[in-house]
C-alpha positions as CSV (number, residue, x, y, z in Angstrom):
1,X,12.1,15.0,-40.5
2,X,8.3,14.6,-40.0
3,X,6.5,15.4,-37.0
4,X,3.3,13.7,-36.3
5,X,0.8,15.4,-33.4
6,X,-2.7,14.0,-32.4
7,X,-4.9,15.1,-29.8
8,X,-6.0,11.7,-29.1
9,X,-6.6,8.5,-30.5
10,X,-9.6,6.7,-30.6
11,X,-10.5,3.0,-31.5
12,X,-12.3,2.7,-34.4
13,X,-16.2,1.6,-33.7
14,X,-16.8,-1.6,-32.9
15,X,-12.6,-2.0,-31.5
16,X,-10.9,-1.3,-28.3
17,X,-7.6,-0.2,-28.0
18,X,-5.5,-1.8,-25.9
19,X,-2.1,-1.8,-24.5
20,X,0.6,-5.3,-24.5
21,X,0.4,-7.0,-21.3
22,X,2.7,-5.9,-18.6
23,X,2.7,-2.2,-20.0
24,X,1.7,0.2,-17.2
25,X,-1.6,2.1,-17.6
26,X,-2.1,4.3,-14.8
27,X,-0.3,5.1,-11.5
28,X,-1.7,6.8,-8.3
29,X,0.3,7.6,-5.3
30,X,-0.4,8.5,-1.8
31,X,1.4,10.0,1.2
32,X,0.7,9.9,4.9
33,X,2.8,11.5,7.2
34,X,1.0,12.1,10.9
35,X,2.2,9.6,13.9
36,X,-0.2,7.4,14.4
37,X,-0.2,5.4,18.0
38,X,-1.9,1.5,18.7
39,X,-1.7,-0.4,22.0
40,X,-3.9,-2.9,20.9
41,X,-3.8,-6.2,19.2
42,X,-6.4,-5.2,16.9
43,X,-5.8,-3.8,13.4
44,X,-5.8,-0.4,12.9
45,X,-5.5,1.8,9.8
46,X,-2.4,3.7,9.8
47,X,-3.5,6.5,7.8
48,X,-1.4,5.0,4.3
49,X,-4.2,5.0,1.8
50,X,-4.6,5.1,-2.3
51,X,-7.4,4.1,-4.8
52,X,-7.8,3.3,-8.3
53,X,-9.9,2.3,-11.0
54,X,-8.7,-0.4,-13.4
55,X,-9.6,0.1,-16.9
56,X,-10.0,-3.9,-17.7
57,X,-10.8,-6.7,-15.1
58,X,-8.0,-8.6,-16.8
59,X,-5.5,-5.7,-15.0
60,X,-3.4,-6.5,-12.4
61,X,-2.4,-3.9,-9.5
62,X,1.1,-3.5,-8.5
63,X,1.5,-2.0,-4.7
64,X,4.3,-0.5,-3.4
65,X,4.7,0.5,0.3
66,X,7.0,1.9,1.9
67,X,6.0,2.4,5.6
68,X,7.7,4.7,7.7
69,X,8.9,5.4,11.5
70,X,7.6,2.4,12.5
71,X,8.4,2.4,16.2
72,X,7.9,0.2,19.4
73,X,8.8,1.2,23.2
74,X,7.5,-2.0,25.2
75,X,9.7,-5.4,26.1
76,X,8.8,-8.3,24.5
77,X,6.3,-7.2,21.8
78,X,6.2,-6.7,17.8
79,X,4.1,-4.9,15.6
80,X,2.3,-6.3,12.8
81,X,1.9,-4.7,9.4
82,X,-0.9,-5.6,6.6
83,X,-2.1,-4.5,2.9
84,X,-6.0,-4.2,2.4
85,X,-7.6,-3.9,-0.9
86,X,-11.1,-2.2,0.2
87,X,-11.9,-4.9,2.9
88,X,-9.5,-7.7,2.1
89,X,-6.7,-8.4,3.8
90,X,-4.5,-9.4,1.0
91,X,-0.5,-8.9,1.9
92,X,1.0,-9.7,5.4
93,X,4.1,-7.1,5.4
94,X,4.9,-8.6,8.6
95,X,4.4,-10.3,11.9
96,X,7.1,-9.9,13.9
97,X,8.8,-6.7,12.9
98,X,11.0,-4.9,15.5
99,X,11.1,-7.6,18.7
100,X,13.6,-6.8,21.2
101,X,13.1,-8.6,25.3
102,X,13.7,-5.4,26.9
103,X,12.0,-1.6,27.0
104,X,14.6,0.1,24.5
105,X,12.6,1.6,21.5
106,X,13.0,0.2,18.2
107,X,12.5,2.7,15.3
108,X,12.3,1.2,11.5
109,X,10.7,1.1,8.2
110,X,9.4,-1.5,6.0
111,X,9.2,-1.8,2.4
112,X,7.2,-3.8,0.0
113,X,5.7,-4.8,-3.1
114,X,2.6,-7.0,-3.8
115,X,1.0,-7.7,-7.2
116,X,-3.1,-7.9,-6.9
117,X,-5.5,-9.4,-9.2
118,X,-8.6,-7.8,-8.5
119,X,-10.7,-8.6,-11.5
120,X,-12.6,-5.2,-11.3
121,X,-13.0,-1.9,-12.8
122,X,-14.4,-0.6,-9.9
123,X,-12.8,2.1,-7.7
124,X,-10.5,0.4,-5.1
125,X,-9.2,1.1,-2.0
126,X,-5.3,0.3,-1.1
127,X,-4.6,1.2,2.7
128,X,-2.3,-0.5,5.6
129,X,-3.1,-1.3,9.0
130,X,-1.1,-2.4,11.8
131,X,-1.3,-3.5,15.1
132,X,0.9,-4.5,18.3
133,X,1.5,-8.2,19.0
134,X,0.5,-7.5,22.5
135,X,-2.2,-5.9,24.1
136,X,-1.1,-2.4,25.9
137,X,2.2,-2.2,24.2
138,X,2.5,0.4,22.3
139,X,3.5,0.5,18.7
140,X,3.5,3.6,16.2
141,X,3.9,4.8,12.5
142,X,4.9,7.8,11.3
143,X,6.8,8.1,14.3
144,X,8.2,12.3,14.3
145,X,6.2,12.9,11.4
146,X,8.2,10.3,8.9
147,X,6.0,10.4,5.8
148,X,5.0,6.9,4.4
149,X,4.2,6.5,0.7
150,X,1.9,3.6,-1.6
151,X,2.2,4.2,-5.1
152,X,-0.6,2.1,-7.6
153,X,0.2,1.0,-10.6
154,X,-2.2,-0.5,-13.7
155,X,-0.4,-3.3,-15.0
156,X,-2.0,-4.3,-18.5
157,X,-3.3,-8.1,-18.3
């Protein structure tokens, strides 16, 4: 039995080297675990953020969210959940997540999965925002420290 062992391996000049499509290049994660508290109807960031740098502009980005201790404590009002790539909105997670028409507290999570075409292979931004449905009812992430996690993965194009 032979055993072969390299260092790396380099194209030779003039070639690139270059893996099938589909085959996974790279992956980046990144965790976010502090509460963090909205009573507006405007988007807010909720801490949840990744980058990476494709290596071809043919690549495709597969995100993975799973956002945690969502939580809401007001009657009749919803939080709303969105995936940014630097400054464009790109997924909506959700619109409606957690309504209930009276003051109990609602405490979830919400997982998801989105495949991006960016055409780049310049350094991009992955982050969620979120915001309440209506104005002065509060909404949260995180809630009691629940850590939320977005993992980034290079898809060959």
């Amino acid at each position: 039995m032979s055993t072969l062992e390299v260092k790396s391996i380099a194209a030779p000049t003039g070639y690139t080297l270059g893996m099938p499509a589909g085959h996974i290049l790279q992956t980046v994660q990144g965790t976010y675990g502090t509460r963090v508290v909205s009573s507006s109807d405007t988007l807010a960031d909720t801490g949840l953020t990744a980058s990476i740098t494709p290596s071809s502009t043919s690549s495709k980005i597969l995100v993975t969210i799973s956002q945690m201790g969502m939580d809401k404590r007001t009657n009749n009002a919803y939080m709303r959940i969105v995936t940014f790539r630097d400054s464009t909105q790109i997924h909506v997670a959700t619109n409606q997540h957690m309504y209930t028409a009276n003051t109990d507290g609602a405490t979830s999570s919400c997982t998801w999965s989105y495949l991006d075409s960016p055409s780049s292979t310049s350094a991009l931004t992955y982050k969620t925002q979120f915001s309440s449905t209506v104005n002065n009812a509060q909404v949260s992430v995180q809630w009691s420290q629940a850590e939320s996690t977005i993992i980034l993965q290079e898809v060959a194009g």
